[in-house]
C-alpha positions as CSV (number, residue, x, y, z in Angstrom):
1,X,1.4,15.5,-8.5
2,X,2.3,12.5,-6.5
3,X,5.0,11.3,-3.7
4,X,6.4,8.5,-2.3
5,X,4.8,7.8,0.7
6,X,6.7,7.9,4.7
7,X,5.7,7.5,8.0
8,X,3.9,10.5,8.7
9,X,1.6,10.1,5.7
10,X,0.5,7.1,7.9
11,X,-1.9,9.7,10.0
12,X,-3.5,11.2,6.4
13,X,-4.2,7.6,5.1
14,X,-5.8,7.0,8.5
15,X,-7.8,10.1,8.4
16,X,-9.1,9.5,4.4
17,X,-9.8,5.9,5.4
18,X,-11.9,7.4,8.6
19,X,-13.7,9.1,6.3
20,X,-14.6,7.1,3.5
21,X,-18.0,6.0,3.3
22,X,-18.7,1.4,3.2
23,X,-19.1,0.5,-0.5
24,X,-15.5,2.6,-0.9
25,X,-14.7,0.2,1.8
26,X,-16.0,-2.2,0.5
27,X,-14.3,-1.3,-3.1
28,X,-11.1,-1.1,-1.5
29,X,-10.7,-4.5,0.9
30,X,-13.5,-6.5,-0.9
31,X,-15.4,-6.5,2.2
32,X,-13.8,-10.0,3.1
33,X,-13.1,-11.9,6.8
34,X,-9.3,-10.9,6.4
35,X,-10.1,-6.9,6.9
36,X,-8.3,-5.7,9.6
37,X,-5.1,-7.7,8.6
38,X,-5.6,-6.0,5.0
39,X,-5.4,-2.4,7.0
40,X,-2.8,-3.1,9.1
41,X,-0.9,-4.0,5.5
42,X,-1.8,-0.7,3.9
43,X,-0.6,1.2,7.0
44,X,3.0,-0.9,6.6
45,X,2.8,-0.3,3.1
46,X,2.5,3.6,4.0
47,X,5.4,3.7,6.2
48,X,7.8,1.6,3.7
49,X,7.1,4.0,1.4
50,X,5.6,1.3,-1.1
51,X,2.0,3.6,-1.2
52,X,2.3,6.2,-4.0
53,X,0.6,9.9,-2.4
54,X,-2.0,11.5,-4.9
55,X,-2.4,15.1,-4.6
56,X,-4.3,17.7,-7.3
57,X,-3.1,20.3,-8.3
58,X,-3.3,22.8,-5.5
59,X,-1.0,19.8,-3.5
60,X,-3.9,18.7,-1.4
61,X,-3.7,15.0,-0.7
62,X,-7.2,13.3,-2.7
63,X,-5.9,9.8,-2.6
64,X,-3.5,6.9,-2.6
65,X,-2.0,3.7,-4.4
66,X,-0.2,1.0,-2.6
67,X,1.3,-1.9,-4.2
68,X,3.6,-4.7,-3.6
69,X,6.6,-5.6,-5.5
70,X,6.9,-9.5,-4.5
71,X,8.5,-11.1,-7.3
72,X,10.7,-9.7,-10.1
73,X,8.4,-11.0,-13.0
74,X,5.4,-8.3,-11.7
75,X,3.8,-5.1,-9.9
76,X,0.6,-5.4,-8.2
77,X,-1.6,-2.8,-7.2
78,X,-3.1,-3.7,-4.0
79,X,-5.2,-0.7,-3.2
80,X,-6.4,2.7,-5.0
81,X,-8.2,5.1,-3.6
82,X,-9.2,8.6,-4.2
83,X,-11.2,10.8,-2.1
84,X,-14.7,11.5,-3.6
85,X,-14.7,15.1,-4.1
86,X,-11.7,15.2,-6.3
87,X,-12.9,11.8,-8.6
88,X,-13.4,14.0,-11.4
89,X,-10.6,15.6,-11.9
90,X,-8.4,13.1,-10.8
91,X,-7.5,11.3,-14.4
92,X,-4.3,13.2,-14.5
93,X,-3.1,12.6,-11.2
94,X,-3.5,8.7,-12.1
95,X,-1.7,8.5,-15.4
96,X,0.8,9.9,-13.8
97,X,0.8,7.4,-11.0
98,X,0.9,4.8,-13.9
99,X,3.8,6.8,-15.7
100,X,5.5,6.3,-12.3
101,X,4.8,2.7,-11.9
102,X,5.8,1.4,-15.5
103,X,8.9,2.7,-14.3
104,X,10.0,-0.4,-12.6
105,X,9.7,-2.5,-15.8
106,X,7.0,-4.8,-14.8
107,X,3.6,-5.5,-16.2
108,X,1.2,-3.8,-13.3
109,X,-1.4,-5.9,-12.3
110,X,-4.5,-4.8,-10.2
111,X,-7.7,-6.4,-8.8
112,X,-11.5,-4.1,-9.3
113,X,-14.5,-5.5,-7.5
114,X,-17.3,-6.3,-10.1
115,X,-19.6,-3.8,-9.0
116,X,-16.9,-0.8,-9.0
117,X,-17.8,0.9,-12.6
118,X,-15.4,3.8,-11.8
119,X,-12.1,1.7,-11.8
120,X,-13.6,-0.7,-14.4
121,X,-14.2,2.4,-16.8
122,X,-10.2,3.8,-15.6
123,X,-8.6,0.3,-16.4
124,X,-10.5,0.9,-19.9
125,X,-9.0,3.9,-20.4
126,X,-5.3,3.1,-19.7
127,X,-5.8,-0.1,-21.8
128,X,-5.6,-2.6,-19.0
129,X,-6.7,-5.9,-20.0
130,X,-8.8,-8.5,-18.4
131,X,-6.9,-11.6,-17.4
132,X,-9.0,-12.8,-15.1
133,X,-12.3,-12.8,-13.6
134,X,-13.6,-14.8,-10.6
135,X,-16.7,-14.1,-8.2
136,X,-16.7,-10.1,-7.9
137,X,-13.1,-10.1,-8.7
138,X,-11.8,-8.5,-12.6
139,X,-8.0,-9.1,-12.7
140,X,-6.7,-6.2,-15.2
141,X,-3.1,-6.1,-16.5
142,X,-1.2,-3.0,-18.1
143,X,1.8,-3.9,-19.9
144,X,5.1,-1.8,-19.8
């Protein structure tokens, strides 16, 4: 199941992020200089309600997606995240994210760090392709 995010889903973002352990960190912001300005972005992103809400299937909150819709041509995930515990059972909850997302008729782009396996073995299985790859950056796109 998933949700559109609003303002009070601001505090459960905070609490996951409070929890997670460096490499997701890491995974997440790509451990660069600009990491606080990249947090306080997620935490806007939350409150616009531009962060898609991942829950399983008891309705407990196991992770997010934010993304930004900057230009009409594309959709770019900016961050994914999904809490440890529930990794394994999460496929479902993520196709449907991606269901959700195709439908604003835009190829979705999204950025994995190198050393993230997880994500690189998801974009594999929704078909993403490479378009890019630069440093510890893999540039995936999913066309609608």
């Amino acid at each position: 199941m998933i949700y559109y995010s609003s303002h009070p889903d601001l505090y459960k973002v905070i609490e996951m992020f409070n929890q997670m352990s460096q490499e997701d960190k890491k995974f997440l912001f790509f451990d660069n200089e600009q990491f606080f300005v990249k947090l306080t972005n997620l935490h806007y992103k939350v409150i616009k309600g531009q962060c898609v809400m991942l829950l399983n299937e008891e309705g407990k909150l196991i992770g997010f997606t934010s993304f930004d819709l900057n230009n009409d041509s594309e959709l770019f995930i900016t961050e994914m995240y999904v809490d440890p515990k529930h990794r394994l059972g999460s496929l479902p909850v993520l196709l449907e994210m991606i269901i959700q997302l195709k439908m604003y008729m835009r190829p979705i782009h999204f950025v994995v760090h190198l050393e993230n396996k997880r994500m690189q073995t998801l974009a594999k299985f929704i078909k993403a392709k490479v378009i890019k790859s630069k440093d510890v950056q893999i540039e995936y796109v999913i066309h609608i």
